[in-house]
C-alpha positions in Angstrom: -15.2 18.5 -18.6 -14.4 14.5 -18.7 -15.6 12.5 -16.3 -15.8 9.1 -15.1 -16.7 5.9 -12.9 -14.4 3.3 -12.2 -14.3 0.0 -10.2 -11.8 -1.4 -9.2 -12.5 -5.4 -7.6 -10.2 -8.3 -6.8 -12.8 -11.2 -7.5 -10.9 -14.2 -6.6 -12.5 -16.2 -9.7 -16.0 -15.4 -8.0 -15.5 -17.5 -4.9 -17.8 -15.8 -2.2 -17.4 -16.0 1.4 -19.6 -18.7 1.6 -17.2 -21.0 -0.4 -19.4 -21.2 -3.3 -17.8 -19.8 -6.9 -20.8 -17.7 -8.9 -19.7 -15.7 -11.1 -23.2 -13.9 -11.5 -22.4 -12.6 -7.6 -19.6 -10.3 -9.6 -21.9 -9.3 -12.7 -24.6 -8.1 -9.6 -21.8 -6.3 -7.8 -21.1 -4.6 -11.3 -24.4 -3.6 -12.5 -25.1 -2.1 -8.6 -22.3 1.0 -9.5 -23.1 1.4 -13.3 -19.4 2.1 -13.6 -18.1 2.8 -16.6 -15.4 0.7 -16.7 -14.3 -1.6 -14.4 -10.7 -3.6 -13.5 -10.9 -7.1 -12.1 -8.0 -9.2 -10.6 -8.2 -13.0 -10.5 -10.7 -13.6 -13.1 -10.3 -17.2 -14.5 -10.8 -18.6 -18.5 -11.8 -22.3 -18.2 -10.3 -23.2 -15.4 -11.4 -26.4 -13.7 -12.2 -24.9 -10.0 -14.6 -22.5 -11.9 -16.3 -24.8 -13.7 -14.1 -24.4 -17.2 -16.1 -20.9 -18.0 -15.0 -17.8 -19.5 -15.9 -15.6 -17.1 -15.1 -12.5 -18.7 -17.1 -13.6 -21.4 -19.9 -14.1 -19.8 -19.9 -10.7 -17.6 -19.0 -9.2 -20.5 -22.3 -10.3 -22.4 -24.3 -10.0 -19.7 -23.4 -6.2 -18.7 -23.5 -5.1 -22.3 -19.4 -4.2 -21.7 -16.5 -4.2 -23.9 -13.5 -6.2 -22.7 -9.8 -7.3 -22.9 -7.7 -9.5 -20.4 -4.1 -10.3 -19.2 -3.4 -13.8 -18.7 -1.1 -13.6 -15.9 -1.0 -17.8 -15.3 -1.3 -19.4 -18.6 -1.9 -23.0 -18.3 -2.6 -24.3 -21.9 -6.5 -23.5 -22.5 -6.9 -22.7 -18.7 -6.1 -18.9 -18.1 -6.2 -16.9 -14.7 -5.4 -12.5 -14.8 -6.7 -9.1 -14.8 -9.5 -7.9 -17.3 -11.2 -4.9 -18.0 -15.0 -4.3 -19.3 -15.7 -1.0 -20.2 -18.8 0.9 -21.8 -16.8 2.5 -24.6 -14.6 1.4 -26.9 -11.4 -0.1 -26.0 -9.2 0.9 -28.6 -5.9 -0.6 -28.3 -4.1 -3.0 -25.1 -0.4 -3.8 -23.7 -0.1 -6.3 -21.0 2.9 -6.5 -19.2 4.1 -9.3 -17.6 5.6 -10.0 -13.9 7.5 -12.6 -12.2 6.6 -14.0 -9.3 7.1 -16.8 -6.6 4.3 -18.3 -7.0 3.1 -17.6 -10.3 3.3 -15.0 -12.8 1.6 -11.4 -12.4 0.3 -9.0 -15.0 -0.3 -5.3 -15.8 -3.1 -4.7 -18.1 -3.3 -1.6 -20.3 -6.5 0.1 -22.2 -6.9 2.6 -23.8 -10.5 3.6 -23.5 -12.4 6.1 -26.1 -14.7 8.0 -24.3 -16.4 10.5 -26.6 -13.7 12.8 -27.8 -11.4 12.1 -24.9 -8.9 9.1 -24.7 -8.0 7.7 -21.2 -5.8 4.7 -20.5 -6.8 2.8 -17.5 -4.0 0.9 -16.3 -5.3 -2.6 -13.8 -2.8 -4.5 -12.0 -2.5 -7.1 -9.0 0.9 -7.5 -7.0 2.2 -10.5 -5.4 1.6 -11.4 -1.9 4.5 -11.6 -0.5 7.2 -8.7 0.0 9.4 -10.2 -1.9 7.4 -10.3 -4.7 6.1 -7.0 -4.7 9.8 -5.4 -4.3 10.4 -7.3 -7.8 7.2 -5.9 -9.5 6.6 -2.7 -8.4 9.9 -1.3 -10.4 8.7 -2.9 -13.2 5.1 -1.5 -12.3 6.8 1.9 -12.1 8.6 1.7 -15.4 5.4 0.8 -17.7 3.5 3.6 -16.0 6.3 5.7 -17.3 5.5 4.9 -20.5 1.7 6.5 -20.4 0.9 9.9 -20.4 -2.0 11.5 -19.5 -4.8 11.5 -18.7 -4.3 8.0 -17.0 -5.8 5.6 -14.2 -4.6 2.9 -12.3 -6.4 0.3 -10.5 -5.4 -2.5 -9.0 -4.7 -5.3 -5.2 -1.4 -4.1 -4.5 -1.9 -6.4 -1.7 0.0 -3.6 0.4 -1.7 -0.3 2.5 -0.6 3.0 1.7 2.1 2.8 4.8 4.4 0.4 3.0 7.3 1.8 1.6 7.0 0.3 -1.2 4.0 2.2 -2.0 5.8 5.5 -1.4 7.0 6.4 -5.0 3.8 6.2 -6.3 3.1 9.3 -4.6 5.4 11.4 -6.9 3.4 11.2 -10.0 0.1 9.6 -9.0 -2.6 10.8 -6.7 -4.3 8.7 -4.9 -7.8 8.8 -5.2 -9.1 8.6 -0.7 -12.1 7.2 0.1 -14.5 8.8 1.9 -14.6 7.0 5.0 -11.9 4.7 6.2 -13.3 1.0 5.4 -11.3 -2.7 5.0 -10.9 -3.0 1.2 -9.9 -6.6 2.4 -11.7 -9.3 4.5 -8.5 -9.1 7.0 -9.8 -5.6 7.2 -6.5 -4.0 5.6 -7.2 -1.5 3.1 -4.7 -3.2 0.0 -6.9 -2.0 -3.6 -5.9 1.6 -4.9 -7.2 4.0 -7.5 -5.2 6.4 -8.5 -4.9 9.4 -11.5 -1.8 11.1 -12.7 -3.8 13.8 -14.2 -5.4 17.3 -12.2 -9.2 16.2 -11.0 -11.7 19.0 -10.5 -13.5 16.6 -8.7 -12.3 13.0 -7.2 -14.1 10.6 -4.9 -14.2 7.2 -4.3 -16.0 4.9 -1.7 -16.6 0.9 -1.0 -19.2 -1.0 -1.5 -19.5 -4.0 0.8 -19.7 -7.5 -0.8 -19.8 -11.0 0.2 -18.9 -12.5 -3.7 -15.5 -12.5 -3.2 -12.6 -11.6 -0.5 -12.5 -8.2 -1.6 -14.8 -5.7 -1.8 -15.0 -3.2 -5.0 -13.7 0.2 -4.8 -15.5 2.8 -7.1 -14.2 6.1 -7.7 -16.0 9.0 -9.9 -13.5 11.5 -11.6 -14.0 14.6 -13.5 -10.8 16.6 -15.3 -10.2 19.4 -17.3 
């Protein structure tokens, strides 16, 4: 039996609800779960609004994780995209990049050693705007095609589970519920997903309310055969 805990947080380069950027809020939120591994959207590499830091460096360090990251806006030094810490080995990433209006979007792949089992976690954050998202999610769609299983993706679609566009995801992906309805977003929309393409003997995930960022985490536990 395999088994594993996953977060999934969109951390908006660790600007709280108060206004104020601090990383360590998202290193606390972390260490609360003791995930496993854990995909973040909207972590930034020395960017001036968050002070020029590496954040994923530093969370990394601090939580004892491994890591890798996607920059989806590259701005010289100054980066901005999805990461992924996890307590085993990563051993081997693809990123995958994304137009988009505004600026450019990434999927992040890892493929994750856990013990004698391999898993690839897949993290991703979609555009806002439909537009956007009707651009990326075929390309979304295609790289999942590529991985096999056993595989998990994690992501801000910035879309609920009603939106068509969410719809195809549903014919080789389960989507992991949670166990009581509760706003994934502070507009109170449920927009972050987990899902597994795999059979679960078990699967459950849950929120955990946070003021560090807009979001709040998601964290799933899964067990498979």
């Amino acid at each position: 039996m395999n088994d594993i805990s996953l977060m999934t947080y969109s951390v908006r380069h660790g600007k709280g609800l108060d206004g104020k950027t601090k990383v360590q809020r998202i290193a606390e939120e972390i260490a609360k779960t003791n995930a496993d591994v854990v995909a973040l959207q909207g972590i930034d590499r020395y960017m001036p609004r968050s002070g020029f830091q590496d954040q994923l460096k530093k969370l990394s360090k601090q939580l004892g994780m491994y890591s890798c990251f996607s920059p989806s806006v590259n701005l010289l030094v100054s980066q901005y995209g999805n990461a992924i810490l996890s307590k085993y080995p990563i051993v081997k990433k693809e990123i995958t990049f994304m137009r988009g209006t505004k600026e450019r979007r990434s999927i992040l792949m890892a493929k994750i050693q856990i013990d004698e089992a391999v898993v690839t976690v897949i993290n991703t954050h979609l555009g806002k705007s439909t537009n956007e998202r009707k651009k990326q999610v075929p390309i979304l769609l295609n790289t999942l095609n590529q991985y096999g299983q056993p595989s998990i993706l994690a992501g801000d679609f910035n879309m609920e589970m009603a939106d068509s566009l969410m719809k195809p995801f549903n014919f080789h992906w389960q989507k992991i519920e949670l166990q009581e309805n509760h706003p994934t977003f502070k507009n109170g929309k449920e927009i972050d997903h987990i899902f597994v393409n795999m059979s679960t003997e078990s699967a459950s995930a849950w929120v955990q309310h946070s003021d560090a960022s807009d979001h709040h985490p998601v964290i799933a536990h899964i067990q498979w055969s």
